[in-house]
C-alpha positions in Angstrom: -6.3 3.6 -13.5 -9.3 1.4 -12.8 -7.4 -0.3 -9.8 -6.5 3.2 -8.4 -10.7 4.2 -8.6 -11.6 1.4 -6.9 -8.8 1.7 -4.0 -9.6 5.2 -3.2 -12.9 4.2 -3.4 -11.9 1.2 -0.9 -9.7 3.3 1.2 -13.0 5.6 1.9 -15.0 3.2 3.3 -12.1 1.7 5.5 -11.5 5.5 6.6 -15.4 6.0 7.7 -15.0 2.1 9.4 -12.0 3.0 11.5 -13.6 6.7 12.6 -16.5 4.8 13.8 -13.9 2.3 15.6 -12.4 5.4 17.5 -15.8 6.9 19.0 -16.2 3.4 20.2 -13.0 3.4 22.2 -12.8 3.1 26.6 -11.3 6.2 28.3 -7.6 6.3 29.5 -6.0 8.9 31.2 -1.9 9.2 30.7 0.4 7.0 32.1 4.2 6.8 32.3 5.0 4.4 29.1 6.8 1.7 31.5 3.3 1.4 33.5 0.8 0.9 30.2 -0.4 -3.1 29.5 1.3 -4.8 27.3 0.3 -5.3 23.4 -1.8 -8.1 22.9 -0.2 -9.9 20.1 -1.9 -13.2 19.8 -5.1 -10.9 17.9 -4.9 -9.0 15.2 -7.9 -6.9 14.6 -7.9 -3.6 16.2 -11.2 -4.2 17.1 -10.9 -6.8 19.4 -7.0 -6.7 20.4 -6.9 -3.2 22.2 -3.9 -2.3 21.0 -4.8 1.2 19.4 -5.6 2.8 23.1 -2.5 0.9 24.8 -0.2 2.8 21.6 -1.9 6.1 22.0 -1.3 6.5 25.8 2.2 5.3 24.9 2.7 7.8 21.9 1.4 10.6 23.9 3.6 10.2 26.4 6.9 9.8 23.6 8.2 12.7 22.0 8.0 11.9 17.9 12.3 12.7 18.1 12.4 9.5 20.3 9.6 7.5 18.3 11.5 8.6 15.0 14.9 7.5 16.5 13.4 3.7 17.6 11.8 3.0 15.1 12.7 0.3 12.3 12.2 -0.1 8.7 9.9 -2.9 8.6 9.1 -4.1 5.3 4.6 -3.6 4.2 5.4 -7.1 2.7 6.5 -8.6 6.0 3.6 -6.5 8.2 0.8 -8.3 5.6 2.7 -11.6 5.4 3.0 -12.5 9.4 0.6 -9.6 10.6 0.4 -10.7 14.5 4.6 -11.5 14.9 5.0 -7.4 14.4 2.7 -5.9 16.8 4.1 -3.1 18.8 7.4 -2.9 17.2 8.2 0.9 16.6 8.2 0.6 12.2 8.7 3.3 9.6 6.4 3.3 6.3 6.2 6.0 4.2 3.2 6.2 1.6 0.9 8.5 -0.2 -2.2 10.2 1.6 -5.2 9.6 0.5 -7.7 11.2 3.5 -7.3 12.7 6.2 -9.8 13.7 9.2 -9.0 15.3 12.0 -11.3 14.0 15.1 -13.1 16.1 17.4 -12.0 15.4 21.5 -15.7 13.1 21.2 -14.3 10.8 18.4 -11.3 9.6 21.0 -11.1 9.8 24.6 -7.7 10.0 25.1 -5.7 13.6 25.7 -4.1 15.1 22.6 -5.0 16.5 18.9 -6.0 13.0 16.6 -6.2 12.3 13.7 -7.4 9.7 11.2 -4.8 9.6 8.0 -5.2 7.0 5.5 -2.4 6.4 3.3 -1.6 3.9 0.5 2.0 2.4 0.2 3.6 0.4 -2.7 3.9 -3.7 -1.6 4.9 -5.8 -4.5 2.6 -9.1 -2.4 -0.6 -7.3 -3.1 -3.0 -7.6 -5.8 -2.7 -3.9 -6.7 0.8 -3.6 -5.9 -0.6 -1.1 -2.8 -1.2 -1.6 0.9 -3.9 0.6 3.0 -2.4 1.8 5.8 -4.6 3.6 8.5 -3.0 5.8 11.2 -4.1 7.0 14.0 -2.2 10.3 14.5 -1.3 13.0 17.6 -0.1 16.0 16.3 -1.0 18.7 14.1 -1.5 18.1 10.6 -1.3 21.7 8.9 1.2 20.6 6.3 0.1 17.3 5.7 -3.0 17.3 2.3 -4.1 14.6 0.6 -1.5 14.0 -2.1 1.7 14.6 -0.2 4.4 11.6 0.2 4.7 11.1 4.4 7.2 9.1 6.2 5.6 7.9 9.7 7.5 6.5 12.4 5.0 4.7 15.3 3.7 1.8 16.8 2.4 -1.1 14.5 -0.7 -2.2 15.9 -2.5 -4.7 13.9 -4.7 -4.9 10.6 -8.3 -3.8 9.8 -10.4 -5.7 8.2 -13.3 -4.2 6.6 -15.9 -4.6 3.4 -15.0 -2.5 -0.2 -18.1 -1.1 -2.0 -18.0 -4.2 -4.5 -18.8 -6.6 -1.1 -15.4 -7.8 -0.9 -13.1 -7.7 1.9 -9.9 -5.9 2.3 -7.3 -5.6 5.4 -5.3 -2.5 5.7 -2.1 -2.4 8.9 -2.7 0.3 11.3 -0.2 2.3 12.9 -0.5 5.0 15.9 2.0 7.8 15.9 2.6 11.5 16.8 6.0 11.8 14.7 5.1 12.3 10.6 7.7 13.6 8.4 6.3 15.1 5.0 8.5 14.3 2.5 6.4 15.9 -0.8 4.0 18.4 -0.1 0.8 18.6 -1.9 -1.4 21.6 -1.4 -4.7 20.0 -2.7 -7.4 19.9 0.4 
């Protein structure tokens, strides 16, 4: 139970970290998904690689039926072990929500309804036996509450690293999506 407390505590303050990340992003307009750069995948922070922007235009210009269908069950264990080899594979990872905040059109200048959803999913590598997981979401999120059990299917992007409230330091994977699949619904706000 003390682990738990201090996660949720930890996945606050990576939560409040990556919404500060996404008012901080460049402006891009849509583009067909053939014309969009290419991932950069020799970095692995989202704060210096780009790759969140390049998977957003991408995802808002997929339907979440095609996202869902290309997408692969990638192991957390393999995302946390070799975090750069996986970057902008299409991966499911399902998990637990922990916060959710939906932005405001300021927080992200790209077209669409966002979101910021943290989740926590089970990985037998890491200390806790949990991994962060931060998403960057399109879509609408009426049905999906702290609590509930989500599958996501999107674009891995690369790992966060941020400071827990004891000074430590702790890396969550982020993924951008617009295709969520609630799998146990929680109705606590």
């Amino acid at each position: 139970m003390k682990a738990l407390k201090f996660s949720l505590s930890l996945a606050l303050f990576i939560m409040f970290s990556f919404s500060l990340f996404l008012g901080q992003t460049a402006s891009l307009q849509p583009e067909p998904a053939d014309q969009l750069p290419q991932f950069n995948k020799t970095n692995k922070s989202i704060l210096e690689n780009g790759n969140s922007i390049i998977a957003a235009a991408k995802v808002h210009s997929t339907t979440p039926a095609r996202l869902w269908q290309e997408s692969e069950n990638i192991p957390l264990e393999q995302l946390t072990k070799s975090p750069v080899s996986s970057i902008g594979k299409l991966c499911k990872v399902s998990g637990v929500v922990q916060q959710i905040e939906e932005l405001s059109p300021d927080d992200i200048d790209v077209p669409g309804t966002w979101s910021a959803i943290l989740i926590q999913s089970p990985n037998k590598n890491s200390p806790f036996g949990l991994t962060n997981v931060e998403i960057l979401f399109e879509g609408n999120t009426k049905l999906i509450n702290p609590g509930s059990k989500i599958t996501l299917a999107g674009y891995y992007v690369g790992t966060h690293e941020g400071q827990n409230l004891l000074g430590g330091t702790v890396e969550s994977v982020v993924f951008v999506t617009n295709s969520i699949k609630v799998i146990a619904f929680s109705g606590r706000r």
